[in-house]
C-alpha positions as a Markdown table, in Angstrom:
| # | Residue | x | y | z |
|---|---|---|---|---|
| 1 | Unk | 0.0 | 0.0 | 0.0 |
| 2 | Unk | 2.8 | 2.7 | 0.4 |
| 3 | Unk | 5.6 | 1.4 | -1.9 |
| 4 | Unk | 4.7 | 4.3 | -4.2 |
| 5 | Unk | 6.8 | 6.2 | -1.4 |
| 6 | Unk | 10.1 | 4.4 | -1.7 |
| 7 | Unk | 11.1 | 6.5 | -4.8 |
| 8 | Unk | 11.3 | 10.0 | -2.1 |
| 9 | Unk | 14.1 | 10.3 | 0.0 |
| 10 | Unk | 12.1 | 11.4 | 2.7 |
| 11 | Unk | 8.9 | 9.6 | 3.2 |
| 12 | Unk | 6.6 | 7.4 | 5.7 |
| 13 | Unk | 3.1 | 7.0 | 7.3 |
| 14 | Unk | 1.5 | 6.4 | 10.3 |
| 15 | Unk | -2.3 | 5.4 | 10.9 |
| 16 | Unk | -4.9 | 7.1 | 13.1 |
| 17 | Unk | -8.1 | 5.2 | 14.5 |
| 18 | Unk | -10.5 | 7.2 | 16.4 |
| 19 | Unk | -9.7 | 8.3 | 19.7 |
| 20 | Unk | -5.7 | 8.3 | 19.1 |
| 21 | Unk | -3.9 | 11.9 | 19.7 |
| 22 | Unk | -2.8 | 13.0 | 16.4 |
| 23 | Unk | 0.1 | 15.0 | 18.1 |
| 24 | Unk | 1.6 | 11.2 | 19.3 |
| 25 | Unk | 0.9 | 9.3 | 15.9 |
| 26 | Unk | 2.5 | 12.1 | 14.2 |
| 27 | Unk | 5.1 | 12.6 | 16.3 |
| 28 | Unk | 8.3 | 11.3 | 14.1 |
| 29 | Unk | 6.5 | 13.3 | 10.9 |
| 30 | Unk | 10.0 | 15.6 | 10.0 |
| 31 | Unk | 8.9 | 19.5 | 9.4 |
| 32 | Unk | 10.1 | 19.7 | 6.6 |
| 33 | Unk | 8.5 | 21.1 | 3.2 |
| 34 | Unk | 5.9 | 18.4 | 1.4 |
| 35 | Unk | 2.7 | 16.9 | -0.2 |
| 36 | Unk | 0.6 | 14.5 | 1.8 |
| 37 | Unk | -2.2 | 12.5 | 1.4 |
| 38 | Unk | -4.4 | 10.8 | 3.8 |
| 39 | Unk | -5.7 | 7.1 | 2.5 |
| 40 | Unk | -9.1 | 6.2 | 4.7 |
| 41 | Unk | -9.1 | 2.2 | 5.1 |
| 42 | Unk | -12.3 | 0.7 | 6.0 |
| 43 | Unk | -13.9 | -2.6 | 5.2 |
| 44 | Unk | -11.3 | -3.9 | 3.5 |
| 45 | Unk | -11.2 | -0.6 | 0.7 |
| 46 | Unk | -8.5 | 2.0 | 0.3 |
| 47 | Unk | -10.2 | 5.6 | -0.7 |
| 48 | Unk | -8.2 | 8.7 | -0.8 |
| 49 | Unk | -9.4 | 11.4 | 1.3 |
| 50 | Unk | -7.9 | 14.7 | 1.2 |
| 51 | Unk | -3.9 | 15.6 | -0.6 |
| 52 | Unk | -2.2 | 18.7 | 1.1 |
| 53 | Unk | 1.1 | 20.5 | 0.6 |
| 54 | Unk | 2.9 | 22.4 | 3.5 |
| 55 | Unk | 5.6 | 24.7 | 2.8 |
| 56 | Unk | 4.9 | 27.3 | 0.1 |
| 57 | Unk | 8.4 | 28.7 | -1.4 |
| 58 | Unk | 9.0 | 32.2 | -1.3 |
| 59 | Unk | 10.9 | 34.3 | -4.3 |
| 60 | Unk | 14.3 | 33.9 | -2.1 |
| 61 | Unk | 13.9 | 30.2 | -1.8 |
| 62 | Unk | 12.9 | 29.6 | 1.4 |
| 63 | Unk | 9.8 | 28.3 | 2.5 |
| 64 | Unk | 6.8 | 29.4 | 4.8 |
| 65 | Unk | 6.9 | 28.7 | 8.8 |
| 66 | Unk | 4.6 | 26.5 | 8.3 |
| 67 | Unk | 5.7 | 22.8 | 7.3 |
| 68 | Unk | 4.8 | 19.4 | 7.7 |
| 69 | Unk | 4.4 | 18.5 | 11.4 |
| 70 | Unk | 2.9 | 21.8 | 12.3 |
| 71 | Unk | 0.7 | 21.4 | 9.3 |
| 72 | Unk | -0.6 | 18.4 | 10.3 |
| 73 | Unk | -1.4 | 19.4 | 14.0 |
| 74 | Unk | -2.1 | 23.1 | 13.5 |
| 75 | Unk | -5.7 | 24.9 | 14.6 |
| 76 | Unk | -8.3 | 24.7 | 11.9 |
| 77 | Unk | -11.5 | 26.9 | 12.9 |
| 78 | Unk | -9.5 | 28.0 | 16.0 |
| 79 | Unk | -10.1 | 23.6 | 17.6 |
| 80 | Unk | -6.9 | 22.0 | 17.6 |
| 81 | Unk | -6.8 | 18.7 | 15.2 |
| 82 | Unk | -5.7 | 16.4 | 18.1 |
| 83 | Unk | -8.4 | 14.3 | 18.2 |
């Protein structure tokens, strides 16, 4: 299911079931500019649910505070995603 990944040189997953703190599942996620996806699994199906990026590149080449980790666990509508 992920061996599409083994041609990045940075890559992995990690799955969340309800309940779990997505701060601790995420936690070895580097912060580091990316794309994402996040594959739902139930009754035996794979469906694609959502593709992100974090990181947008600025004209000097650097990139947004805002990369993968923190992505991942920021605020969205001011409630923290940690649940």
């Amino acid at each position: 299911m992920f061996a599409e990944l083994e041609k990045y040189k940075t890559n992995g997953h990690f799955f969340f079931e309800k309940n779990d703190n997505l701060r601790n599942k995420s936690k070895d996620v580097p912060n580091l500019p990316g794309v994402y996806y996040i594959l739902k699994l139930a009754r035996g199906k794979v469906e694609l649910v959502y593709i992100g990026k974090s990181g947008s590149m600025l004209q000097n080449g650097q990139f947004k505070d805002q990369l993968l980790n923190k992505r991942l666990n920021n605020k969205q509508d001011g409630i923290r995603r940690e649940y």
